[in-house]
C-alpha positions as CSV (number, residue, x, y, z in Angstrom):
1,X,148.1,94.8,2.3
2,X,144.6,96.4,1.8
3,X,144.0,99.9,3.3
4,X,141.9,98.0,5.8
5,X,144.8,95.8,6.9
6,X,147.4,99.0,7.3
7,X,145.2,100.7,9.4
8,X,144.3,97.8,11.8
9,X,148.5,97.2,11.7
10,X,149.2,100.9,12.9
11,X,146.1,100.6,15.9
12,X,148.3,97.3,17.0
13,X,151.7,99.8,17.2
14,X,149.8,102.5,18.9
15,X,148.2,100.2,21.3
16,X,152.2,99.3,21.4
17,X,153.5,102.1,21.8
18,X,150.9,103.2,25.1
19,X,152.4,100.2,26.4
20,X,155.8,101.4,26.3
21,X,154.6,104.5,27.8
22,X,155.2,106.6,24.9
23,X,152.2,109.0,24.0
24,X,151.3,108.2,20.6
25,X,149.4,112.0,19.9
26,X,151.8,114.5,21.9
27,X,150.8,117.7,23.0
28,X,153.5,120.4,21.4
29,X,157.3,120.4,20.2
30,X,158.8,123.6,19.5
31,X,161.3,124.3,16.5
32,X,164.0,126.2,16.4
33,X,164.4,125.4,12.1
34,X,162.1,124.9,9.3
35,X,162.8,122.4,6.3
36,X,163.4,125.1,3.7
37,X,165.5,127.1,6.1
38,X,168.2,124.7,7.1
39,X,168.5,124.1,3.1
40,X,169.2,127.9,2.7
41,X,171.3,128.5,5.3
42,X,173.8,125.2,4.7
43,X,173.4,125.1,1.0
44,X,177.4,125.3,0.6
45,X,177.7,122.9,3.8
46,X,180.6,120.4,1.7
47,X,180.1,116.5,1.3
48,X,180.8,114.7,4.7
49,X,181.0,117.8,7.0
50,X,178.6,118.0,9.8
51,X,178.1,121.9,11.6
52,X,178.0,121.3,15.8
53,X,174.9,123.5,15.9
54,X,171.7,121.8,17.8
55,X,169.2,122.1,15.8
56,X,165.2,120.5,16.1
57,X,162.8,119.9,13.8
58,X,159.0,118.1,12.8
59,X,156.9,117.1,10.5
60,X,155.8,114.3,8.5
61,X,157.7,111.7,7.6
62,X,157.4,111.1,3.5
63,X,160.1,108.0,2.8
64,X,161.9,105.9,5.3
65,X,164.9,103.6,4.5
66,X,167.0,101.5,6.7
67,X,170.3,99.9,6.1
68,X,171.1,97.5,9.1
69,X,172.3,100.3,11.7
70,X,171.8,103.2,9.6
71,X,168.6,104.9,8.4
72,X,167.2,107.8,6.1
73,X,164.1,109.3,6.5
74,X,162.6,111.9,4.6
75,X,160.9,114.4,6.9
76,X,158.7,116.8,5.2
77,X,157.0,120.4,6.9
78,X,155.1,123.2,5.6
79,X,158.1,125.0,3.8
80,X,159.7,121.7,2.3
81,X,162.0,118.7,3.0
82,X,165.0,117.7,4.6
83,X,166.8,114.2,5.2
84,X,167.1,112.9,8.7
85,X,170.1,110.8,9.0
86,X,169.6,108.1,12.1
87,X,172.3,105.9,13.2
88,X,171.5,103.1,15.7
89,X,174.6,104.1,17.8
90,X,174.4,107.7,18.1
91,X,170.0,107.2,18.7
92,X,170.7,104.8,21.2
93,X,173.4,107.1,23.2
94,X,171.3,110.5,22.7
95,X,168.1,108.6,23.8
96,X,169.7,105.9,26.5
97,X,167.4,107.7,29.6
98,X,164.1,107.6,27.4
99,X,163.9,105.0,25.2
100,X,167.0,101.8,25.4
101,X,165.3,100.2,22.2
102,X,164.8,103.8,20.5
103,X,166.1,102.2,16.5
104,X,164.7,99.2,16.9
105,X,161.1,101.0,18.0
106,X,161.8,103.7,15.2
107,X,162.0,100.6,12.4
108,X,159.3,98.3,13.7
109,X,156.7,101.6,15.4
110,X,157.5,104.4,13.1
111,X,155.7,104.6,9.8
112,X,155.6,106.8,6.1
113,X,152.9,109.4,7.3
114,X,153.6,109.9,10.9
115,X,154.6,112.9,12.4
116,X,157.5,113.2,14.3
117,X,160.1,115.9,15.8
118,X,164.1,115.2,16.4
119,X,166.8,117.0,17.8
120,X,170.6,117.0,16.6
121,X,173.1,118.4,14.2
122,X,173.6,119.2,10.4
123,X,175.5,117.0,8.6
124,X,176.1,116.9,4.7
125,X,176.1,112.9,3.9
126,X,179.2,111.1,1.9
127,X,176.6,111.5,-1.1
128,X,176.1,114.6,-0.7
129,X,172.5,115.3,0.9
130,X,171.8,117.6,3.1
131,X,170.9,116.0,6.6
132,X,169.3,116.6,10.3
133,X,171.9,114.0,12.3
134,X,169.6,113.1,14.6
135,X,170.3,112.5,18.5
136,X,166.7,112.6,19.3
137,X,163.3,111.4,18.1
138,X,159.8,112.3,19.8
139,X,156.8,110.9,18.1
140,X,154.0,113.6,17.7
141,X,151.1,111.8,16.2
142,X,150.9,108.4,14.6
143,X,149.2,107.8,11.4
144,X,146.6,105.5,10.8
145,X,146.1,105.7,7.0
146,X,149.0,104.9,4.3
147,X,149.7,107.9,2.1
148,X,149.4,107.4,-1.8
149,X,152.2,105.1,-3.1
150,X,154.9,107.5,-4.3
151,X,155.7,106.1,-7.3
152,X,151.8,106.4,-8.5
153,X,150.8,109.6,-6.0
154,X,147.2,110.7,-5.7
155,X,146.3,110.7,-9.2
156,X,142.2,110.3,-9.0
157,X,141.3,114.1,-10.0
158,X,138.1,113.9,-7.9
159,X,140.0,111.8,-5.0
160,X,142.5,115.0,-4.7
161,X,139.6,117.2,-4.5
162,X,137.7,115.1,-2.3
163,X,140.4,114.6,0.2
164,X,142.1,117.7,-0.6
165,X,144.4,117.4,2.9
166,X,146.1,114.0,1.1
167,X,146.6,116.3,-2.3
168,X,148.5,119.0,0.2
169,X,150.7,116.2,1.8
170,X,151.8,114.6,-0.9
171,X,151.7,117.3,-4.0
172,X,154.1,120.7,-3.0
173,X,152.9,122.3,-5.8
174,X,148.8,122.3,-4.5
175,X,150.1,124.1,-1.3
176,X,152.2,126.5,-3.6
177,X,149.2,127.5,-5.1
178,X,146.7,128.2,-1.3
179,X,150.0,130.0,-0.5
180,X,150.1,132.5,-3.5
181,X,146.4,132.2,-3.0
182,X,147.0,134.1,0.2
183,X,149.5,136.6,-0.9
184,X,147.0,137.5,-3.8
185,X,144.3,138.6,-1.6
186,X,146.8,140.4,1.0
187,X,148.1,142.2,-1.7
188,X,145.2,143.2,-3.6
189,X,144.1,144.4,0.6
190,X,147.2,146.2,0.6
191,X,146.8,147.8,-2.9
192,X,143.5,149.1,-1.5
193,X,143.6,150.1,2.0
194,X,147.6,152.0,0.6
195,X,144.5,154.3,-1.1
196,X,142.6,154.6,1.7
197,X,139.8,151.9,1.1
198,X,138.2,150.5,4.1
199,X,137.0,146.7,4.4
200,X,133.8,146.6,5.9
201,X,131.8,143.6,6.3
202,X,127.9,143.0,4.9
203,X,125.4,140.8,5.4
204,X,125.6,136.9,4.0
205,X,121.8,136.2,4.8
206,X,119.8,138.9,3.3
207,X,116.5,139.4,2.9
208,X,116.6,140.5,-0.7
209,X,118.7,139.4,-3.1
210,X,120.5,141.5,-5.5
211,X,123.2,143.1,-7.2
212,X,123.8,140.5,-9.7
213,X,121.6,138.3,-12.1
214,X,122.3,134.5,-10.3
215,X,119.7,132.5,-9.0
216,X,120.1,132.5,-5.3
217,X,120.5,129.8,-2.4
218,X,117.5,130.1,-0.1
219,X,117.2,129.5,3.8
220,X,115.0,130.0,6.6
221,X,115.3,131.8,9.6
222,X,112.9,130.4,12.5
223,X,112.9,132.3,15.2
224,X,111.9,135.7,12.8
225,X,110.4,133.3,10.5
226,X,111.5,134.9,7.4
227,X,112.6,133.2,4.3
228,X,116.5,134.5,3.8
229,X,119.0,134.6,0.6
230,X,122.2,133.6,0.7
231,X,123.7,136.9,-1.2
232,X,124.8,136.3,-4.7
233,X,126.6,139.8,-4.5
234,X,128.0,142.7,-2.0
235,X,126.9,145.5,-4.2
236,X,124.1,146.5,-2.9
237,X,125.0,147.1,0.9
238,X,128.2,148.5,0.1
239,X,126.0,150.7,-1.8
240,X,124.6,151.6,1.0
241,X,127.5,152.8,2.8
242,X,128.6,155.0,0.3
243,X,125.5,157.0,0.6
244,X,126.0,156.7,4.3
245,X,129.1,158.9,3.9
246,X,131.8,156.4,3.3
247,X,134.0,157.5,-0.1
248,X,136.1,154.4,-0.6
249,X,134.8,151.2,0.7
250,X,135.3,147.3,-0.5
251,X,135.0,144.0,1.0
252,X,136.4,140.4,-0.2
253,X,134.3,137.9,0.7
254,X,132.2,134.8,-0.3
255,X,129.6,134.8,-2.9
256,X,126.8,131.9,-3.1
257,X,124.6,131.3,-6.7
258,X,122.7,128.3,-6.8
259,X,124.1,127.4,-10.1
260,X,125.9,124.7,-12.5
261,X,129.7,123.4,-11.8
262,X,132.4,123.6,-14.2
263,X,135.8,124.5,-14.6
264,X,134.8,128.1,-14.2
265,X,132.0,127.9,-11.6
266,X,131.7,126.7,-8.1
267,X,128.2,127.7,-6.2
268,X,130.2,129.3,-3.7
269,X,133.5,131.6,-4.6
270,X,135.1,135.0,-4.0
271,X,134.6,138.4,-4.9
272,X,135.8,141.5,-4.0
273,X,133.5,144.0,-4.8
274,X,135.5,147.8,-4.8
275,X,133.1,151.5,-4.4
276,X,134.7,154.9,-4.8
277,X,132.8,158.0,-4.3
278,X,132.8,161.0,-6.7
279,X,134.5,158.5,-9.8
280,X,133.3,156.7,-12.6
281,X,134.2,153.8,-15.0
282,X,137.2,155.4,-16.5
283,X,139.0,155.5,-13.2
284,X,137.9,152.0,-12.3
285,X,139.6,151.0,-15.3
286,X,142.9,152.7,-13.7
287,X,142.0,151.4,-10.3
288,X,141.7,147.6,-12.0
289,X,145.0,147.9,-14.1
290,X,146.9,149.0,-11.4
291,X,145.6,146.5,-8.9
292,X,146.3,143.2,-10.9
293,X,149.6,144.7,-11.8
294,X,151.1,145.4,-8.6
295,X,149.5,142.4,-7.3
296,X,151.4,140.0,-10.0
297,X,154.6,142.1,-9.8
298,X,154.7,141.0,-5.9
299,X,153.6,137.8,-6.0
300,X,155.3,136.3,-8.8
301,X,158.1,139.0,-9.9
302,X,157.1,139.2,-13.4
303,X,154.1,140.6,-15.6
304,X,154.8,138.6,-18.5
305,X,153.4,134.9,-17.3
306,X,152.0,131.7,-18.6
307,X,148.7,130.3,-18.8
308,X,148.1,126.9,-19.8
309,X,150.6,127.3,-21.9
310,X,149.9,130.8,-24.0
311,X,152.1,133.9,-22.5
312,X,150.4,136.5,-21.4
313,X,151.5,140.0,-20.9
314,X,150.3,142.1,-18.5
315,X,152.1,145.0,-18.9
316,X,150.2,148.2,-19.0
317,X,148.3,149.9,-20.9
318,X,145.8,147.5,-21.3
319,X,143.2,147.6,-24.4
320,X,140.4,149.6,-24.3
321,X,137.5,148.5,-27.1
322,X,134.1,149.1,-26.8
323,X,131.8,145.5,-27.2
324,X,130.0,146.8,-31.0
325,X,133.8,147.4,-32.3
326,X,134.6,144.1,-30.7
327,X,131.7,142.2,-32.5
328,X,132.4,143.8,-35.5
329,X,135.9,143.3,-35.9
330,X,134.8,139.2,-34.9
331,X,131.9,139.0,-37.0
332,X,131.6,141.8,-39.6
333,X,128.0,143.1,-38.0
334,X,127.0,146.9,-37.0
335,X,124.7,146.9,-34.6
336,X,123.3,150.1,-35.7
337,X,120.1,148.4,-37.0
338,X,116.8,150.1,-37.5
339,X,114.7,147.2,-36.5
340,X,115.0,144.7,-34.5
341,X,114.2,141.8,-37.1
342,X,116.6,143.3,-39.0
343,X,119.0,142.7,-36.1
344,X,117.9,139.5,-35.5
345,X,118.0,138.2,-39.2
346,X,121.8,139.3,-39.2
347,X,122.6,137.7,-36.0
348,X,121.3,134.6,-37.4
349,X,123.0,135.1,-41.2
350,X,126.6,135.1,-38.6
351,X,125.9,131.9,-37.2
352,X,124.6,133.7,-33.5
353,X,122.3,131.2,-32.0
354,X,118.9,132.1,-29.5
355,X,118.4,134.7,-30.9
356,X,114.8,134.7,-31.4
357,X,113.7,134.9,-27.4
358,X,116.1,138.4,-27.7
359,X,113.5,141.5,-27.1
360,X,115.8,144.1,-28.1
361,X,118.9,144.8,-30.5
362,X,121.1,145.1,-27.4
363,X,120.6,141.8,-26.2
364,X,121.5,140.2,-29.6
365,X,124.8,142.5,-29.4
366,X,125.4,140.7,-25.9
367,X,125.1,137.3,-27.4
368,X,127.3,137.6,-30.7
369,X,129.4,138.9,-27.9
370,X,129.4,135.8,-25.7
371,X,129.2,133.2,-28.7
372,X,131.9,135.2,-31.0
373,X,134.3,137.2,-29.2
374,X,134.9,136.2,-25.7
375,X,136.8,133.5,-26.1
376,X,139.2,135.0,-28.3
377,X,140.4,137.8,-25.7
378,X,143.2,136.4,-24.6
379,X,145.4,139.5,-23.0
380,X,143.8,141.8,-21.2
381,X,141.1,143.6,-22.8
382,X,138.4,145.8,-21.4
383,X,135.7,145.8,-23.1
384,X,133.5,148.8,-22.5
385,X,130.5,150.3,-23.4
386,X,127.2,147.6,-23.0
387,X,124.0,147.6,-23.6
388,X,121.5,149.5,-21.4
389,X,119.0,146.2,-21.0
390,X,121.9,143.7,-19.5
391,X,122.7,146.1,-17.0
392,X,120.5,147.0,-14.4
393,X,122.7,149.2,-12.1
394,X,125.1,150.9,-14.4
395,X,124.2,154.7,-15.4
396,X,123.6,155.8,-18.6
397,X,126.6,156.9,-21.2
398,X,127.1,160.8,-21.1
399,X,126.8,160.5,-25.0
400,X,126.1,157.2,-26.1
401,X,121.9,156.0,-26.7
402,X,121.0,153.1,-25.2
403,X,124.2,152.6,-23.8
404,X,125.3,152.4,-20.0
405,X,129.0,153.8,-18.5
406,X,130.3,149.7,-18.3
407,X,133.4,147.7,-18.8
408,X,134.6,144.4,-18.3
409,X,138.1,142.8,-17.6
410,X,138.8,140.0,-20.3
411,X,141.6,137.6,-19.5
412,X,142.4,134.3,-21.4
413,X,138.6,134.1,-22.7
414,X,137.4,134.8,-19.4
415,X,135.2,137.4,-17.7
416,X,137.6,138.4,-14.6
417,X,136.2,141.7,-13.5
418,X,133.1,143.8,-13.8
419,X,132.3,147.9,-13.3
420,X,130.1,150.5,-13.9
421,X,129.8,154.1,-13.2
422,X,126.9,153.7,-10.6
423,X,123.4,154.2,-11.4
424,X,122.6,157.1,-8.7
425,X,119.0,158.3,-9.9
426,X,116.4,156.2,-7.9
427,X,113.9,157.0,-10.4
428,X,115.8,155.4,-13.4
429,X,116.8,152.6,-10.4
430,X,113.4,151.7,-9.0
431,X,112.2,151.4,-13.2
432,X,114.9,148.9,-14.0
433,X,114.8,146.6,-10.5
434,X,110.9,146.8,-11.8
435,X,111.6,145.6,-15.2
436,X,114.0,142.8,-13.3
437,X,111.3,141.8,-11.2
438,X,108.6,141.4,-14.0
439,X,111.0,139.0,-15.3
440,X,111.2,137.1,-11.9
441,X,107.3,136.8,-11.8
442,X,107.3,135.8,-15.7
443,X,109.4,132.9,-14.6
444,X,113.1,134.0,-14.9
445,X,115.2,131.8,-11.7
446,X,117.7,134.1,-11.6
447,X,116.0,137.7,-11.9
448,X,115.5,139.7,-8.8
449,X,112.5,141.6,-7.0
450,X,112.9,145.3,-5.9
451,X,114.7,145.6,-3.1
452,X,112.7,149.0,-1.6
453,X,115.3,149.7,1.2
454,X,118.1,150.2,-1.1
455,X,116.2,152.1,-3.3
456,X,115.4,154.1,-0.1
457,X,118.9,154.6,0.5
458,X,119.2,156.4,-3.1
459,X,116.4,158.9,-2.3
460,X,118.7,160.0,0.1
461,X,121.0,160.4,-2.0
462,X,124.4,159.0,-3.5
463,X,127.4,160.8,-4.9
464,X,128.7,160.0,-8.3
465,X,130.2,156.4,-7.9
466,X,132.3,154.6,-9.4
467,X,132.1,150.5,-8.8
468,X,134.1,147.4,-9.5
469,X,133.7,143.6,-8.7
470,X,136.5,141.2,-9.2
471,X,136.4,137.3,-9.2
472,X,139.4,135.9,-7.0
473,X,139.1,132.7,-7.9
474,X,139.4,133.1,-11.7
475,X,142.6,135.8,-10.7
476,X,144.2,133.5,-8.8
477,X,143.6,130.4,-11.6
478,X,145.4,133.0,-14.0
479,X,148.2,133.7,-11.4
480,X,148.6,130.3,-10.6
481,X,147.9,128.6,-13.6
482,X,145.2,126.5,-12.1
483,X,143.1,124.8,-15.3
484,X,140.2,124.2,-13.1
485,X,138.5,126.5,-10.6
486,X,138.4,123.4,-8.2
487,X,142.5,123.6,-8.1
488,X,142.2,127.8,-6.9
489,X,139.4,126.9,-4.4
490,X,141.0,124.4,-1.5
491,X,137.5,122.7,-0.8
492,X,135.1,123.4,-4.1
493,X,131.8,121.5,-3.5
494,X,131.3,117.8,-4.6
495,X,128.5,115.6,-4.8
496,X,128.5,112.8,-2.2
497,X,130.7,110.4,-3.1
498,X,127.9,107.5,-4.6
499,X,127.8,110.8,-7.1
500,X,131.1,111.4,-8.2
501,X,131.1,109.6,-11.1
502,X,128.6,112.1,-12.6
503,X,131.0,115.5,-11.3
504,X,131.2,117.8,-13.6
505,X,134.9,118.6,-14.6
């Protein structure tokens, strides 16, 4: 039968079952056991006992199987599944005031998908499975649409995204990963507010954007009309707040960049972005360490994991290197060149690409970065020490030229967090967001403009700071093993359907 046929079967038995005066979409069952639960606590129940303890149940109902008077369903619910065991006899006697045809309506009404709740015993089968004995069957909501065949399960990569409730139905191992999803950010809460951070909430529509280099998502607002950003970061508010008088402030939120999809970027993600007053990058660096450790220690029990196959460790201390020993260790170059053709003719010698549009020696450091060493920082590495011109609103190194107070958190060739000690001079501020915005006018999408009020908030003054951002997402795809971005993020943006030939993987 097509998918078209099914679903016109299934209105028939619902228009069926309103005629038997059963309520095809009930209103609320209460439990008194989940799936996962009842497999615990009976685990040593032996073959072909059953335990004269009333127990109900629901969920969805994954296989069904019926042998004349007998039948097994699996029943699934959030926490896993459990057999029900339904005999025609013992249905027909537990269910004789509701229902007199109750088997013969479960077989020719009830379908794989549907959601039901029973009541009755526990009872470990002559074959040994675990079972709900069931007395009594109440159908909760009927199901109009098959689930994937189970032998072939939902294998279309962008259908699982698409329909990303069918992946969770029918693939345990999807909703093991939003779950440890969810523990990861409660932890990394914990972690913080155990130090005394406070979570405080900023603005998503802003009227300047900033705090990152990301071309931003643009809206309008009509009743101030203003032209708003979506924000691309929560730096610059949170900013803000420390020069407010707030010492230890963060927030974990959503992020938007109107930018390309891959297996590492989705236009709208998760950040938490981390302030402390009166520190620097050094005890970000603890602050980071200790964070993803205790998180990974809770959540999975171990620091010594696997990602796509390569172990990583994460036991600490992690290594420190600064990004010129890094490209020289990768490509044989010191950047201490006295010219920047020089730089440039070295760069290009290596095999470093683009760099003729570089305007400094720092940038070309940056890129023999990002074409020659990233991807070979596999356990955790921070790299510290970058380049004054790719970062805006780090301060300066106490002893290092041309050189800002910066690190970043390399895991498995990927950029997972990002801190500086703050840049608190306005003067040195307000000359940089300048510089940005002349590259904004010149042409540059994802340059920003000055935002004056934060620069306003400096002149009043902020204490030393010390700052981190963190990507979620790209955490939890190392926690969870997740190849993909999409598989962290339970509903990453598509292109309309017609489209999704062309998605980007």
């Amino acid at each position: 039968m097509s998918e078209e046929d099914i679903r016109a079967a299934r209105l028939e038995k619902v228009e069926q079952l309103k005629q038997l005066k059963i309520n095809p979409y009930a209103y609320r069952w209460e439990s008194t056991h989940h799936a996962a639960e009842l497999q615990e606590k009976f685990a040593d129940l032996p073959t072909g006992e059953e335990v004269d303890l009333e127990v109900t149940i629901a969920g969805r109902i994954m296989t069904r199987r019926f042998l004349g008077k007998l039948a097994f369903f699996t029943l699934q619910d959030e926490t896993g599944t459990i057999q029900l065991y339904l005999e025609k006899k013992r249905i027909q006697e537990g269910m004789v005031d509701i229902d007199t045809d109750a088997f013969k309506h479960l077989d020719k009404l009830v379908d794989a998908g549907d959601i039901i709740g029973v009541k009755g015993t526990i009872k470990r089968t002559e074959k040994g499975e675990l079972s709900v004995y069931v007395q009594i069957y109440t159908i909760l909501t009927k199901s109009l649409l098959p689930l994937p065949d189970k032998w072939h399960g939902l294998t279309d990569v962008a259908k699982r995204y698409r329909q990303r409730y069918v992946d969770l139905i029918v693939n345990p191992e999807v909703r093991q990963t939003f779950r440890r999803r969810a523990q990861i950010t409660a932890g990394i809460r914990r972690y913080l507010e155990n130090r005394d951070f406070i979570e405080i909430e900023t603005p998503v529509l802003q009227g300047e954007a900033g705090g990152a280099d990301a071309r931003p998502f643009i809206t309008y607002h009509n009743t101030l009309d203003m032209q708003l950003y979506l924000r691309i970061a929560t730096e610059l508010h949170l900013k803000r707040l420390i020069v407010g008088g707030f010492e230890k402030v963060f927030e974990l939120g959503r992020i938007f960049r109107n930018e390309g999809i891959s297996t590492r970027h989705n236009p709208e993600f998760t950040t938490i972005e981390v302030y402390q007053a009166y520190a620097d990058y050094n005890d970000m660096m603890e602050l980071t360490e200790g964070m993803i450790t205790t998180v990974a220690q809770e959540v999975l029990g171990t620091l010594q994991i696997t990602y796509q196959g390569t172990s990583i460790d994460l036991t600490s201390p992690w290594r420190r290197v600064t990004m010129h020993d890094l490209v020289k260790e990768y490509t044989g170059l010191d950047f201490n060149f006295p010219t920047l053709e020089e730089a440039k003719t070295a760069a290009k010698n290596a095999g470093i690409e683009g760099v003729n549009g570089c305007t400094s020696i720092g940038k070309i450091l940056n890129e023999a970065f990002e074409q020659k060493v990233e991807e070979n920082l596999i356990q955790p590495t921070f790299v510290i020490d970058f380049p004054i011109e790719i970062s805006p609103l780090a301060k300066p190194h106490r002893s290092k030229p041309d050189i800002v107070e910066r690190f970043e958190l390399y895991m498995v060739g990927r950029e997972t967090a990002n801190s500086f000690s703050e840049l608190t001079d306005p003067i040195d501020q307000r000359q940089r967001l300048e510089a940005q915005a002349a590259r904004k006018a010149a042409g540059d999408l994802e340059a920003q403009g000055v935002d004056e009020d934060f620069l306003t908030a400096l002149e009043y003054g902020m204490p030393p700071t010390g700052g981190l951002g963190t990507g979620i997402d790209r955490l939890v795809m190392l926690l969870t093993d997740c190849a993909s971005i999409r598989d962290a993020i339970a509903f990453p943006l598509l292109k309309p359907e017609k489209s999704q030939d062309s998605d980007t993987e």
